[in-house]
C-alpha positions in Angstrom: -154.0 -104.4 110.5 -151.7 -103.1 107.8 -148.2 -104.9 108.3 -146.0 -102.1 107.1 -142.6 -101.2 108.9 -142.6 -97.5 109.6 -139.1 -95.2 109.3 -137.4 -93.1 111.8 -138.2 -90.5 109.6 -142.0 -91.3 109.6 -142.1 -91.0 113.7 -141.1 -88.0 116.4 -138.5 -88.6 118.4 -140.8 -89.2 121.8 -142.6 -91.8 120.2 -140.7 -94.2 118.5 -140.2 -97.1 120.1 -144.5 -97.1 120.7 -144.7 -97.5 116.9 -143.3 -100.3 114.8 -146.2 -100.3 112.2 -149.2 -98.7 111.4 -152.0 -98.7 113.7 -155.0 -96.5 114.4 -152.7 -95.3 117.5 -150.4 -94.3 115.3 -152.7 -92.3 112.8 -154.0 -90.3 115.4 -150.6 -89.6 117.0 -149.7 -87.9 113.6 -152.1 -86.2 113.1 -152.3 -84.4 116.6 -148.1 -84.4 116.2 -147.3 -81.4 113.8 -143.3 -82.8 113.9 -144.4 -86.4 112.7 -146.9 -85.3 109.5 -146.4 -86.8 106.7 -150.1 -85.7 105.2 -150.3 -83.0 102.9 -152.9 -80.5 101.8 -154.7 -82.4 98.9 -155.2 -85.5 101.4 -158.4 -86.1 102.6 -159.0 -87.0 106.0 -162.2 -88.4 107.4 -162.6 -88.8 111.1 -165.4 -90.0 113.7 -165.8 -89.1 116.4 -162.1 -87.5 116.7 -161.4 -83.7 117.3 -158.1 -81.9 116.4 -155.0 -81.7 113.4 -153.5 -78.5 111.7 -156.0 -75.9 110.2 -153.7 -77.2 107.0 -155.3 -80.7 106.9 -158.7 -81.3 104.9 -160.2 -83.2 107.8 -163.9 -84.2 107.2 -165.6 -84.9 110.7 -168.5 -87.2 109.5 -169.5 -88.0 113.3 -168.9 -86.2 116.1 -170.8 -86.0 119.5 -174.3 -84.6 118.9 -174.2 -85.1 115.3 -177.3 -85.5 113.3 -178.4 -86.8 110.0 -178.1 -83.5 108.2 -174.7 -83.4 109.3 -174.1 -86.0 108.1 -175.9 -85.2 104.3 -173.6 -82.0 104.7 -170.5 -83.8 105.2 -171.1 -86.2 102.3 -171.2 -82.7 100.0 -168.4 -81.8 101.5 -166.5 -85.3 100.4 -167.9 -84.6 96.7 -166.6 -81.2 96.7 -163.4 -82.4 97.8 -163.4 -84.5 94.7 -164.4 -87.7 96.5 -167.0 -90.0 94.3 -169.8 -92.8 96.2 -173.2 -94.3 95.2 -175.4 -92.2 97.0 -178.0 -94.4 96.1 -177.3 -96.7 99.0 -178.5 -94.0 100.9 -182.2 -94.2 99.3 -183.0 -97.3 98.6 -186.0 -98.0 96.4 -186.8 -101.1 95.6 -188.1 -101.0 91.4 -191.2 -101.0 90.5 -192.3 -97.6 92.8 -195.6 -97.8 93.8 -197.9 -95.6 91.8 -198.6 -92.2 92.8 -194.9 -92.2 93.7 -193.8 -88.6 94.1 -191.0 -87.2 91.4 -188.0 -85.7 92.4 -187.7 -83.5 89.4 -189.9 -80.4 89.7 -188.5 -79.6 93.3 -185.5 -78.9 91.5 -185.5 -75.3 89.7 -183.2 -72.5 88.0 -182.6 -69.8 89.7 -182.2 -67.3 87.0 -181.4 -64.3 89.7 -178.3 -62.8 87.7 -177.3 -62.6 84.3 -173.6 -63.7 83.2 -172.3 -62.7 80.0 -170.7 -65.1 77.8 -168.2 -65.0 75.3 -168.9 -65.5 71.7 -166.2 -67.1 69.8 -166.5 -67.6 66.3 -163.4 -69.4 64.4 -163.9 -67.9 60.8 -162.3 -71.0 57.8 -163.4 -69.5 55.2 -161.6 -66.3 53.3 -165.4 -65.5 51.7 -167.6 -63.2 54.0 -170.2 -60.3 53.4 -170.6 -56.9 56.0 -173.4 -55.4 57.1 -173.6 -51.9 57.6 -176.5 -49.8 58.9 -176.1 -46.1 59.4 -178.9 -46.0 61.4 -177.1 -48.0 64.1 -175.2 -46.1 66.1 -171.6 -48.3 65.8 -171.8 -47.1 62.2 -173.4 -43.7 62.1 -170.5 -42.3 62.2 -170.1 -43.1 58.4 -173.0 -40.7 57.7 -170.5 -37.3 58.3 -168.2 -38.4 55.0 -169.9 -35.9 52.7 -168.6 -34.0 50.1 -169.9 -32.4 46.8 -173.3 -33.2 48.2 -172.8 -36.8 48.6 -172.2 -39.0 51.0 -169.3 -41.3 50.2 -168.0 -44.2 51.7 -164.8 -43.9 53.0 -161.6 -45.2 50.6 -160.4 -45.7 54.1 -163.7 -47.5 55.4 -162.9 -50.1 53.1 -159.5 -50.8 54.3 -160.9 -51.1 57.9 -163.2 -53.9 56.7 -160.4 -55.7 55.0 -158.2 -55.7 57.9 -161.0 -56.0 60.5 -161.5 -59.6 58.7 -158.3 -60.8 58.2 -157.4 -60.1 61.9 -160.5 -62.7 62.4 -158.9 -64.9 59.9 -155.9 -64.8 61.5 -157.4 -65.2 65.0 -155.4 -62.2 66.0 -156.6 -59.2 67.9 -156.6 -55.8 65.5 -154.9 -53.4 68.1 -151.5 -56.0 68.5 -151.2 -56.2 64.7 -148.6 -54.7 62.4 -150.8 -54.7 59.3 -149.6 -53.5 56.0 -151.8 -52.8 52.6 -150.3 -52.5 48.8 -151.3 -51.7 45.4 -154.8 -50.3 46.8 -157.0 -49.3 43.9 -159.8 -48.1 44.2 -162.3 -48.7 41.6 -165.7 -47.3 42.2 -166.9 -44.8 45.0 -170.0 -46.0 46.8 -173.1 -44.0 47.7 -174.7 -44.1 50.8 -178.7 -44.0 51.4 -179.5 -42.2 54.6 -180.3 -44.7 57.5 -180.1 -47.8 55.2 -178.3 -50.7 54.6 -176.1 -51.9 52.4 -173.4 -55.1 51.8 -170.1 -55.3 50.8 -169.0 -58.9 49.9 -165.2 -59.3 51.2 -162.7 -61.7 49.5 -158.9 -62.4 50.4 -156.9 -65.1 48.6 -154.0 -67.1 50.8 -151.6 -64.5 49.1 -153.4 -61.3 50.9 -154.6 -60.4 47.3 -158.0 -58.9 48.7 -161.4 -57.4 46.6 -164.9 -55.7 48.0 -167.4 -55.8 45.7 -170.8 -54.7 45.9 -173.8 -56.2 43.7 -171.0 -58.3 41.5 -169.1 -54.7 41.0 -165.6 -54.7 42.0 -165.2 -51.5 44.7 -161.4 -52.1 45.9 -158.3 -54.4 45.0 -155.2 -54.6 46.6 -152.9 -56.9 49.2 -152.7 -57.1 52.8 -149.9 -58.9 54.9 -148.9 -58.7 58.3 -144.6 -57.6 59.0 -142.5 -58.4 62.0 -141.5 -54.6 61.8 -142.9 -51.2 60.7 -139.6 -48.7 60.2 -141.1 -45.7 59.8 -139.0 -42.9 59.7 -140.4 -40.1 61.8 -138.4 -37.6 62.4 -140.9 -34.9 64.5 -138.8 -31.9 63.0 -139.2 -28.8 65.2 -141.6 -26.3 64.0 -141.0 -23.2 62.5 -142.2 -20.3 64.7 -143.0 -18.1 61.7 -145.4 -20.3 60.0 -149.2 -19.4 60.0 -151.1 -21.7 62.3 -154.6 -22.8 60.4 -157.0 -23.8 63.4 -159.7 -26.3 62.8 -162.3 -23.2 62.2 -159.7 -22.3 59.6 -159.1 -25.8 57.9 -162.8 -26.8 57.7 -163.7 -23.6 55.8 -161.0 -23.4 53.1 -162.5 -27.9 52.9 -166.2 -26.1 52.5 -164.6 -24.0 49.7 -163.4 -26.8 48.4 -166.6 -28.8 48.6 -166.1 -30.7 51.2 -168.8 -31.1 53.9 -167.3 -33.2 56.8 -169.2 -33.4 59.9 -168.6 -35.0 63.4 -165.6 -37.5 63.6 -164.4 -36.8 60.1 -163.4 -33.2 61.4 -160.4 -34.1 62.9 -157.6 -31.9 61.8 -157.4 -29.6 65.1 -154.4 -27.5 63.9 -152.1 -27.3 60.8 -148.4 -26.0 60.8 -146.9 -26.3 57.3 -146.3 -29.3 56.4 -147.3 -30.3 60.1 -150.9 -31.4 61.6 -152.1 -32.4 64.4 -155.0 -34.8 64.5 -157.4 -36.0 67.3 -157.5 -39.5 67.8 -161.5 -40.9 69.1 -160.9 -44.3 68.6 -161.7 -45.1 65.2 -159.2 -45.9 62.7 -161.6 -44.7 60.0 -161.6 -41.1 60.6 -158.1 -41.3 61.9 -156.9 -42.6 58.3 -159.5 -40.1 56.5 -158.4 -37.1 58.3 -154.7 -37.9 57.3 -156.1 -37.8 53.5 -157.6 -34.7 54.4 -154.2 -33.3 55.4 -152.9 -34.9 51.8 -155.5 -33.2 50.0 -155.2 -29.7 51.3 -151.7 -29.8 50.0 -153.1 -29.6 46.6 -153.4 -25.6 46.0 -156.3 -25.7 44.1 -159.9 -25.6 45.5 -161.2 -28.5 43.7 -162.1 -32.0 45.1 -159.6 -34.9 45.0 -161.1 -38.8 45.2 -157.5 -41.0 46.1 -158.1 -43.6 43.3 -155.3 -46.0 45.0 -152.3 -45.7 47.2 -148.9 -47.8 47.4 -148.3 -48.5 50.7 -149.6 -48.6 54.0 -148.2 -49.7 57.0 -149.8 -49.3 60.2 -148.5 -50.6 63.4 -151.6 -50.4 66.1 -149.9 -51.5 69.1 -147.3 -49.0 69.0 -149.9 -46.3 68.2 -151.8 -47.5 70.9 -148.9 -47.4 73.2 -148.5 -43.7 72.4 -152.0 -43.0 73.0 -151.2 -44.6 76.8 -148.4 -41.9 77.0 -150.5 -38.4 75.7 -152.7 -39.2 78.3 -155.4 -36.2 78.3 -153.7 -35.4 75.1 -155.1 -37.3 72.3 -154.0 -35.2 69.5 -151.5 -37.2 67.2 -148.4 -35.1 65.5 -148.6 -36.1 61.7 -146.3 -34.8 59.1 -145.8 -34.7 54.9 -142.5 -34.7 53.3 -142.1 -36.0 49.7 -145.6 -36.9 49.0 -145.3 -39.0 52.4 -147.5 -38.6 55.2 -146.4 -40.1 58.5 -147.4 -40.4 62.1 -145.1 -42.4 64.7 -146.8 -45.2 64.1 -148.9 -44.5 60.5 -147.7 -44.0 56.8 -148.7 -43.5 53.6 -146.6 -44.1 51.0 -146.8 -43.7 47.0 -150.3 -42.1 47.3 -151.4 -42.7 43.8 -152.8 -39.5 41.5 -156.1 -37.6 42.5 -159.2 -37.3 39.9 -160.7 -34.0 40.2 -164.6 -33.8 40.6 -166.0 -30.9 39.4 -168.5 -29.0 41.7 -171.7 -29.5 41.1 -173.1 -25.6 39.9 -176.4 -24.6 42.2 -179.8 -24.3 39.7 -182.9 -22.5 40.8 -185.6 -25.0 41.6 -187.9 -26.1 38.8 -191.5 -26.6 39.3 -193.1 -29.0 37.0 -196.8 -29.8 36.1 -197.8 -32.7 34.2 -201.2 -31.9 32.4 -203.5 -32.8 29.1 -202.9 -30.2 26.8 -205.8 -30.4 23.7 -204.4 -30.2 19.5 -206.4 -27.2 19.1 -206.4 -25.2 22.2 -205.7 -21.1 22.9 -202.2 -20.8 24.7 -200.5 -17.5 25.4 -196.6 -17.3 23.4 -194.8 -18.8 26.5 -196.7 -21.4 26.8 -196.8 -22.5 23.0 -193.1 -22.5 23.1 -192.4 -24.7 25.8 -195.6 -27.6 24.6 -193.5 -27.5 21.4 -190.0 -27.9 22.4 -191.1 -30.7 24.7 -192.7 -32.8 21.8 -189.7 -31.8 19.9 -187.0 -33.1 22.3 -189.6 -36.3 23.4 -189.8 -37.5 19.8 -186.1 -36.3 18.4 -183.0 -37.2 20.3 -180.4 -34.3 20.4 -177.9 -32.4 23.0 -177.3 -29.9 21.1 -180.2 -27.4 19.7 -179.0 -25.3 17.1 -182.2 -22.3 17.3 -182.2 -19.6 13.8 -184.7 -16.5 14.5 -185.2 -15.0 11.3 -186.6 -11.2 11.2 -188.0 -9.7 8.4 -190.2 -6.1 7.4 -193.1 -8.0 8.1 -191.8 -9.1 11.8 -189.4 -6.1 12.6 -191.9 -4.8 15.2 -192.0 -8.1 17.1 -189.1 -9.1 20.0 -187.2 -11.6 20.0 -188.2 -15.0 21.3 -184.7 -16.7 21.2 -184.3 -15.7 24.7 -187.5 -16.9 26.0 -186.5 -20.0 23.8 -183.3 -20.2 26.0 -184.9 -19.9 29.0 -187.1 -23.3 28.5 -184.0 -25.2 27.5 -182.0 -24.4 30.5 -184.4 -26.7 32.4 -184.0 -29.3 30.6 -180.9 -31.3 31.6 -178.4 -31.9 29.0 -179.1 -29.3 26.7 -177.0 -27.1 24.9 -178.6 -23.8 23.1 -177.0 -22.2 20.4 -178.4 -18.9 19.1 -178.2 -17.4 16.2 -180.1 -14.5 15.1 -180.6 -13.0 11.5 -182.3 -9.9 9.9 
């Protein structure tokens, strides 16, 4: 028996002068006591053949009356679940070698594989090298497919900037919508083209100093920086609108852009209203088309119904938890106010700054459709005047490289009855691309 002197504090006051040490007697007495416990809820408490303690005890009855063996298996789990270790071994003993033909234990145990539980993928990304993957025909980027204009369709200048921040939130291990992100000195260089339902790579590159490029196929797409700021300051002010401004609605700003020759479709038409210098934009989710439509607004600004490309802009600071915040508070609502003042355009929590200068891509003048036929056409063969022409020209242009086709018809008495063929002569060298006539025409 364990010789250890108890304290008054240890015992109740009706049993004290019972217990001078510890004892079996003196276990039990605590245990059914509540006033004299001194266990607590991670001890472990195995008893046999003993009923009773507080529900709070972990008390493990290994053998009671009427217990059997499978109690007894059961109550071992329960020990092991409680963090308790033993040799259960002792339990089977085998003496080594088994005989042979000794059943295995192994295929009476199996998976159940009754439900499926999704795991997280995480994926640390060292390096500041990576290439993207886009396929239209996906439907996560389908979306890119409505960015068409002048019969193209264009990847977005602000598609690329999604990209670049999209990896250096990975880089950074930091989730997109708590950043405050910022971009500078954006140019960009080359506008890609986009096959329908293919796809195509962009190789993404940012140095330690946020210096960042895309290229595609060793080309250089898009330069420029990106950083993260401790805060945006972006001055907002929400003026009040003026009642007696036109109101442009979204029928109304999509057909002055067709005009233009813009041909935006789905999520990239997502100027709902325009009030002066004032628009409203929906927000769906997608910083792509949110950004775009805001360089729609820029554009329209521009009173001339030509195209603008944005070959670069300054700056760009966007703070995505505070615009997410203020999607939580429009609630139904999820039109965004967005305004222009000084070549500026802001939202609450958006702003482009310094946009750099505009090309202007010339529209693209609708032909008639030309049939061609490819066929052998003999040295010495009968062809009616039309014909003849256009066999010549086309051995003259295949065999003599010129743009411009200087054509002199002379007339004389001996041809005065005839017409003119210059104009037929015309005719042919309109379809031929990159061909300038000039007539003249003497008697």
């Amino acid at each position: 028996m364990l010789q250890k002197e108890l304290t008054k504090h240890s015992l109740s006051e009706t049993n004290i002068d019972d217990f001078q040490y510890v004892s079996d007697k003196y276990i039990v007495n605590n245990l059914l006591n509540s006033s004299a416990n001194e266990w607590s809820n991670k001890d472990v408490i195995i008893g046999v053949d003993f009923e009773g303690g507080e529900k709070s005890l972990q008390i493990v009855h290994m053998i009671c009356r009427d217990t059997t063996l499978n109690d007894i298996l059961i109550n071992f789990g329960e020990l092991y679940e409680l963090g308790m270790d033993f040799d259960l071994g002792k339990l089977y003993p085998i003496q080594w070698p088994v005989k042979r033909g000794t059943a295995m234990i192994s295929p009476l145990i199996k998976w159940k594989h009754d439900h499926d539980f999704p795991t997280p993928k995480y994926q640390v990304v060292e390096s500041n090298e990576t290439e993207k993957h886009i396929n239209t025909s996906n439907n996560h980027f389908s979306f890119y497919k409505g960015h068409v204009f002048n019969g193209r369709t264009i990847f977005p200048a602000t598609g690329y900037l999604f990209l670049i921040w999209e990896f250096y939130a990975s880089i950074k291990d930091r989730l997109m919508q708590n950043m405050k992100i910022c971009f500078e000195d954006v140019r960009f260089h080359i506008a890609s083209t986009l096959a329908k339902d293919s796809t195509f790579s962009f190789y993404l590159t940012i140095q330690k100093t946020g210096y960042f490029e895309i290229s595609q196929r060793n080309t250089t797409l898009v330069t420029g920086r990106i950083y993260e700021v401790e805060t945006c300051d972006i001055a907002y002010e929400d003026r009040v609108i003026d009642p007696n401004l036109p109101v442009l609605t979204k029928n109304d700003i999509y057909t002055e852009m067709t005009l233009r020759g813009y041909d935006y479709k789905d999520q990239f038409r997502g100027l709902q209203k325009m009030i002066g210098n004032k628009a409203f934009i929906e927000w769906t989710g997608n910083w792509v088309t949110f950004l775009d439509n805001i360089l729609q607004f820029m554009a329209l600004q521009q009173d001339a119904r030509n195209i603008y490309i944005p070959i670069g802009l300054g700056k760009l600071i966007i703070d995505a938890k505070g615009h997410m915040d203020q999607i939580k508070d429009l609630g139904k609502k999820n039109t965004i106010p967005v305004e222009i003042n000084y070549n500026i355009a802001r939202s609450k929590n958006v702003e482009f700054t310094c946009m750099y200068d505009m090309i202007t891509v010339k529209k693209k003048t609708q032909n008639d459709p030309i049939l061609e036929t490819y066929k052998f056409v003999p040295n010495q063969s009968s062809l009616s005047q039309d014909e003849s022409m256009r066999v010549n020209m086309q051995i003259i242009l295949e065999n003599i490289s010129m743009v411009n086709v200087n054509v002199l018809e002379i007339l004389d008495d001996k041809t005065s009855n005839l017409q003119p063929v210059a104009i037929h002569l015309k005719e042919i060298l309109n379809n031929i691309i990159k061909i300038n006539l000039q007539k003249n025409k003497t008697r």
